[in-house]
N, C-alpha and C positions, 0 to 999 in steps of 0.2 A: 336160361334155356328151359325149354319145355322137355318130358321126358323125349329122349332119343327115337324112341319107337314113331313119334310124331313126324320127324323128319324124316325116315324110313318109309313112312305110308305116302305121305307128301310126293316123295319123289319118287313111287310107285304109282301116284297117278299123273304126276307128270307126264313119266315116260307112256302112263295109257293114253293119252292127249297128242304127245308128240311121238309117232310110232315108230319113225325109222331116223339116224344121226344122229348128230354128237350134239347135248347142249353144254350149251361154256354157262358157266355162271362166276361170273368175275367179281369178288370181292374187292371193295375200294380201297384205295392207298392212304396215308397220311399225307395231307396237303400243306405246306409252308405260308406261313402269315406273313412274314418280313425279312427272315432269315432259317436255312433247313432247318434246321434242330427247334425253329418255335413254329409251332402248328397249330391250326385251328386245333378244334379238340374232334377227334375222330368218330365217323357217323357211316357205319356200315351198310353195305347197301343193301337194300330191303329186300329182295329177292332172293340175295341168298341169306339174309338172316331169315329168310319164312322155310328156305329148303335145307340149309345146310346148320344156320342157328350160331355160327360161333362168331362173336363181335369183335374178332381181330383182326388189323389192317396186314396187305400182302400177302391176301388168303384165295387160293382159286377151287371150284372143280369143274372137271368134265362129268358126264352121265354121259354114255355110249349105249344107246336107248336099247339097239338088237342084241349086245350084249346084257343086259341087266345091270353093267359095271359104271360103281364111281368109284373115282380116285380126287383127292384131298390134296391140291399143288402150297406149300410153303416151307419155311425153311427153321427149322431148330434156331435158337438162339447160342452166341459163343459168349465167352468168359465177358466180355465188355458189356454186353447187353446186362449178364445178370449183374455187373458191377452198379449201372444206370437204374434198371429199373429191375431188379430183384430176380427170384427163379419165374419163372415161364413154364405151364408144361408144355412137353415136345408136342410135336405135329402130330406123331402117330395117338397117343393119349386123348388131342385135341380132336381126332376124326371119333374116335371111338365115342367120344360123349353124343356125334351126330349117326353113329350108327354104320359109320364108313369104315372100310375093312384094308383099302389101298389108299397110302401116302407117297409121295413125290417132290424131289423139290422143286423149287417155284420154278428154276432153271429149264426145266425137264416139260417145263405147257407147250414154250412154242414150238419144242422138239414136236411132242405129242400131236400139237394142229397142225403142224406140216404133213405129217403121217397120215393123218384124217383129210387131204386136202381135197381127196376124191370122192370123200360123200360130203352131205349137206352138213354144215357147222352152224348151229344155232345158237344166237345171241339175242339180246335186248337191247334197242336203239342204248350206246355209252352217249352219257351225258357230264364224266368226268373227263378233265383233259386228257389226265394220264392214262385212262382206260381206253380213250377215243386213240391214242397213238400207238398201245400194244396191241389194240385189236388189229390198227390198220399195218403195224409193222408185221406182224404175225403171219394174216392172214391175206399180206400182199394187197390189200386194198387199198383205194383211195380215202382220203378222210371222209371226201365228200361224199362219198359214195356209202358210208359208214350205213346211215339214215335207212335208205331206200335197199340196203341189203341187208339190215336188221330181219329177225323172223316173225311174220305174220304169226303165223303156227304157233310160237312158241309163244306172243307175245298174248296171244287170243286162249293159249292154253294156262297163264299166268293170271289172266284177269278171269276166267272162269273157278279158277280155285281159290285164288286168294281173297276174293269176293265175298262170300259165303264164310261168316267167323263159327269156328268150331264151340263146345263149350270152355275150351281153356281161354280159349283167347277173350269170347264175352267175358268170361270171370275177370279174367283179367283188367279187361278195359271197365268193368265195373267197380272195379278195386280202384284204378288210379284216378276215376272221377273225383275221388275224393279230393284229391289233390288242387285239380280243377275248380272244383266248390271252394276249395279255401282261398285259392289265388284272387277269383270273382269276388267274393264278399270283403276281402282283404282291401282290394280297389276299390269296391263300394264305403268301407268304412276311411281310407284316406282322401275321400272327393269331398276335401271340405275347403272352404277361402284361405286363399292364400299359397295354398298347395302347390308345389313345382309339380309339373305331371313326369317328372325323370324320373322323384323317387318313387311315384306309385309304381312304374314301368320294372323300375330297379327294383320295390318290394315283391313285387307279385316275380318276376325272376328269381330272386333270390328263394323264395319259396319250393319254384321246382328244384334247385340245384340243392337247397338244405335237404331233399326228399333224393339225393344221388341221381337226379337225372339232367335234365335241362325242358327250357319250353318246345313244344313243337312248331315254333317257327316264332320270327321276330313280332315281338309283342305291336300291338296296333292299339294304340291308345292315347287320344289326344280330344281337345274339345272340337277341332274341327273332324268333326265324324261323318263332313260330307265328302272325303276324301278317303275311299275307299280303304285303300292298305297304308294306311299314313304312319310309318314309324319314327315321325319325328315328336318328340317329348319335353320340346323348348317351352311352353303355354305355363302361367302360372294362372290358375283358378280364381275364377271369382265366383260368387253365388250368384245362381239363378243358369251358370254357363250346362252344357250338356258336355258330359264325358263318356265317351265310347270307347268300351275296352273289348277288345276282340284279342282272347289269347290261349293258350291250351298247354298242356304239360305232356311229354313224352318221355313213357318208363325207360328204364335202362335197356330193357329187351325191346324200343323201339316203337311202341306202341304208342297212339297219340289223342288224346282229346280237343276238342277245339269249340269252346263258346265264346260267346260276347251278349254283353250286357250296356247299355247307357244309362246315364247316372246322373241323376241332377246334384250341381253341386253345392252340397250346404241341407240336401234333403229334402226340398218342394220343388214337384213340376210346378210349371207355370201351367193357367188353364192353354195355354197356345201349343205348350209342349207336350201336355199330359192329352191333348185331344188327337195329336200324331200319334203318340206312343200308342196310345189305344189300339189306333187300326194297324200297327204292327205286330201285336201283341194280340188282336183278333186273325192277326194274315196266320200265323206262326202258330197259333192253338188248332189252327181249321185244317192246317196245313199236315199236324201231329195226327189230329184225329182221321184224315184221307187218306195216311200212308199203311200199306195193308198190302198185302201179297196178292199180287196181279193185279194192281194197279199204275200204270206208265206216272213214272216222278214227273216228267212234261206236264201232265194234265193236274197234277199239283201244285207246281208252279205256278199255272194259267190259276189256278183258285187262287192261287195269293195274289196273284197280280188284280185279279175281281175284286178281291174286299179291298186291296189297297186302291184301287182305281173308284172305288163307288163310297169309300170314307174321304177321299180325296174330295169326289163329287158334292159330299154333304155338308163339308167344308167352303166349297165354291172355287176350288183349286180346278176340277178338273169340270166340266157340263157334256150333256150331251148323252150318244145310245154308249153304256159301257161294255158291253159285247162287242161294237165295235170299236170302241179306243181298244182294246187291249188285243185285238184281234189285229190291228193296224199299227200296236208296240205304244198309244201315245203314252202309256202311263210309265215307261222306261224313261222318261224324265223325271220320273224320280224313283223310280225301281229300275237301274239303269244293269241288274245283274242276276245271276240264278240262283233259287231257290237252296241249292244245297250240292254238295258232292261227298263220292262215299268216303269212309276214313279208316284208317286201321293202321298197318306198318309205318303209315305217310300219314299225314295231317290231310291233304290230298291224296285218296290212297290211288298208288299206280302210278301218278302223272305223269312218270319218266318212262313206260311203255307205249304213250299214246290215249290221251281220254276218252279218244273216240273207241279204244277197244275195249274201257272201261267201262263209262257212263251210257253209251251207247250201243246198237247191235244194230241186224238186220231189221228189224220190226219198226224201227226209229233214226231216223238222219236229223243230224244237226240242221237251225236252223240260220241264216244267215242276216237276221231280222235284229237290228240294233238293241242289246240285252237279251233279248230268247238267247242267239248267238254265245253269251259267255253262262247258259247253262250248263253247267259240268254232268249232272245226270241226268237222263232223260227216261232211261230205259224203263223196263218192268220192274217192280218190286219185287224179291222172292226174302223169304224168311232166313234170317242171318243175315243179311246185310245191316253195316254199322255207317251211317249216313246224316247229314246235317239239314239241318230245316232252319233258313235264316233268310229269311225276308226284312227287307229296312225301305223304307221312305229319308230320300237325300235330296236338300234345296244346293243342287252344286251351280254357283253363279254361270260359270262361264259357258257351262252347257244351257242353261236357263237364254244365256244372252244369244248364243247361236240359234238356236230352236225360236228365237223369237225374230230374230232379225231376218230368218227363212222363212218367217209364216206358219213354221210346220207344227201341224195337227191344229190351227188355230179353229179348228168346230170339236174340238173336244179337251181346249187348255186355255185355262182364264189367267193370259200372262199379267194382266193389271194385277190380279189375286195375289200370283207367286209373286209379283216384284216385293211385296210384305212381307217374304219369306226368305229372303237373302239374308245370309247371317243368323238364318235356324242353325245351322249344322245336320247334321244325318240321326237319325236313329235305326239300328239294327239290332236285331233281337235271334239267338241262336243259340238253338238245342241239339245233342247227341242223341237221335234216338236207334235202338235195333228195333228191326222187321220179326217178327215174330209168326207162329202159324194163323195165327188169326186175325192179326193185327202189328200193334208196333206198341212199343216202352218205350221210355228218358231212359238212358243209360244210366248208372249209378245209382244212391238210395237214398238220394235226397235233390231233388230241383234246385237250384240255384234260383234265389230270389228273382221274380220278373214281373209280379203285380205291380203297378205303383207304390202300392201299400208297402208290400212287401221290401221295394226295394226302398222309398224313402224312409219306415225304421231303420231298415241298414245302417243307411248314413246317418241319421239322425241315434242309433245305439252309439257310437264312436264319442260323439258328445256327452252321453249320459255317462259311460262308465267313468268320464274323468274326474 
């Protein structure tokens, strides 16, 4: 936890955002894997680990906004608990480290939102089951109606704070890059012939958990990297194959990194491979250098999508005016997704309030245009925002054979070209960087290898030291 007073100011401007009702903020449950007593390992929800801070499961509170008041819903542990799993301190001890002055047991919430049932009760869309049925038992709802009676207010007051990383939290997130840095190079040095892609999957895992925490989300790592979030790790390596490792580490307090790197295995691009990589590797450096406070992430993207579409071009993959392929999407055949989304508590940060009240505002609307569509941010850049820049060129066959057998974009895609590029696999390239007052950084204090160069000594040191 961060000091308490942080919590304290947090949900002082909460409640200046949301000025009148009650917000719930509902800490998640332990969830069962195959039997009660075995549970996944427990992942507290982000929201109120940024407002309230304490990462233990069957923890709630209200904030009664006109009052000034929260109160801290959960239950002391009895003799059996400390028998299992040792002392615990109490609830009230537990509120005080968040700065909170009333405790209740859990018993005593749904009492308390009955009570409240005459003003407005504000939540965030539940995306746990077991939260989605106390909200709806509680508060008389239907499930389905969960969604659409979630609070805008509240939801719009979440992503405007939580947006914006303080200096603790940069520090922070620049602390556990390190972590990150290790897992990537760690990958880079086991992409050599022969290699099961489990254990590299399993080594760079095991890295965050020897560090007490876990990854931020299921490692992505396989030679077919034209398959976007491909977490299966069956492939054994040969030289010359491409390995794309997309994977992040997140601290114990929650916080998350998230890079990826492609790997040639054995240590040499091929000139075929090493002439993609390039113009990823120019999308992604162009894309570092444009991002800068008050500048819309959209119009960042569209640069990347430019240099991927006009290396494409030079190649003989894509012809024609590239203003308009990329204006008309044709180059989402092989940039078929967006440029980046922001990061912090989530690997995705927010996702579970709504991206559009994250990524997006009034100044900016999604667009519904095949890949713009799955840009996650669009909006203005402001300083402290922690956000991802990862542009990839993907030969994915089956979309290649649709788009051809439609005709579509055929004045600005040379399908005879790409049919020689079935069985590339994907290249994605993706950095961490903060918005700053004048500009933006790489988070952490050292880059993770991304030159060629750079990264085929990688793999090519792993042979040397043996």
């Amino acid at each position: 936890m961060f000091e308490k007073s942080k919590y304290v100011e947090r949900r002082q401007k909460l409640m200046s955002l949301v000025k009148q009702g009650v917000i719930l903020l509902l800490g998640n449950k332990e969830v069962s894997l195959n039997y009660p007593a075995n549970t996944y390992s427990f992942r507290q929800d982000s929201s109120f680990l940024y407002f309230i801070g304490l990462d233990i499961p069957n923890l709630a509170a209200l904030i009664d906004v006109e009052k000034n008041d929260v109160v801290l819903y959960g239950d002391d542990i009895d003799i059996e608990d400390v028998i299992w799993m040792g002392h615990l301190p109490s609830i009230k001890d537990l509120a005080a480290l968040s700065g909170i002055e009333h405790v209740k047991p859990f018993a005593e919430l749904a009492k308390d939102l009955e009570t409240f049932s005459s003003r407005k009760i504000h939540f965030t869309p539940p995306y746990r089951n077991a939260n989605k049925i106390y909200i709806s038992e509680s508060l008389k709802m239907p499930l389905a109606k969960l969604k659409e009676n979630s609070s805008v207010e509240l939801s719009k007051a979440i992503a405007l704070l939580r947006s914006v990383k303080d200096a603790d939290e940069i520090a922070h997130l620049d602390e556990i890059m390190a972590f990150g840095y290790e897992m990537h190079v760690t990958a880079m040095k086991m992409a050599q012939e022969g290699m099961h892609e489990q254990k590299i999957a399993g080594a760079i895992e095991g890295i965050a958990l020897q560090y007490g925490a876990r990854v931020s989300f299921p490692v992505i790592l396989s030679k077919h990297g034209e398959i976007l979030h491909n977490h299966h790790h069956n492939n054994i390596l040969k030289k010359g194959d491409l390995l794309l490792c997309d994977a992040g580490f997140e601290s114990n307090m929650g916080y998350a990194t998230d890079n990826t790197r492609t790997i040639p295995v054995g240590g040499d691009f091929s000139q075929k491979q090493r002439e993609i990589y390039e113009i990823v590797l120019k999308a992604n450096n162009t894309a570092i250098a444009m991002s800068k406070p008050g500048v819309f992430y959209r119009d960042v993207h569209l640069a990347s999508a430019k240099i991927v579409a006009e290396g494409l071009k030079a190649l003989g993959l894509m012809k024609g005016d590239i203003e308009n392929a990329v204006a008309q999407g044709a180059h989402a055949l092989f940039y078929p997704h967006g440029l980046g989304h922001m990061m912090g508590l989530d690997v995705h940060d927010m996702e579970d309030i709504g991206e559009n009240y994250v990524g997006y505002d009034e100044t900016v609307q999604r667009s519904d245009q095949f890949g713009l569509a799955y840009l996650r941010l669009a909006k203005k850049l402001q300083p402290g925002f922690v956000l991802t820049v990862e542009p990839g060129i993907y030969f994915i066959p089956a979309l290649i054979d649709m788009w051809k057998a439609e005709h579509k974009f055929e004045q600005f895609i040379d399908y005879d070209k790409v049919e020689t590029y079935k069985g590339f696999g994907g290249i994605r390239l993706e950095d961490d960087i903060l918005i700053t007052e004048t500009g933006c950084r790489i988070m952490g204090n050292n880059r993770i290898p991304i030159t060629p160069e750079e990264v085929e000594e990688t793999v090519k040191s792993a042979c040397k030291a043996k």
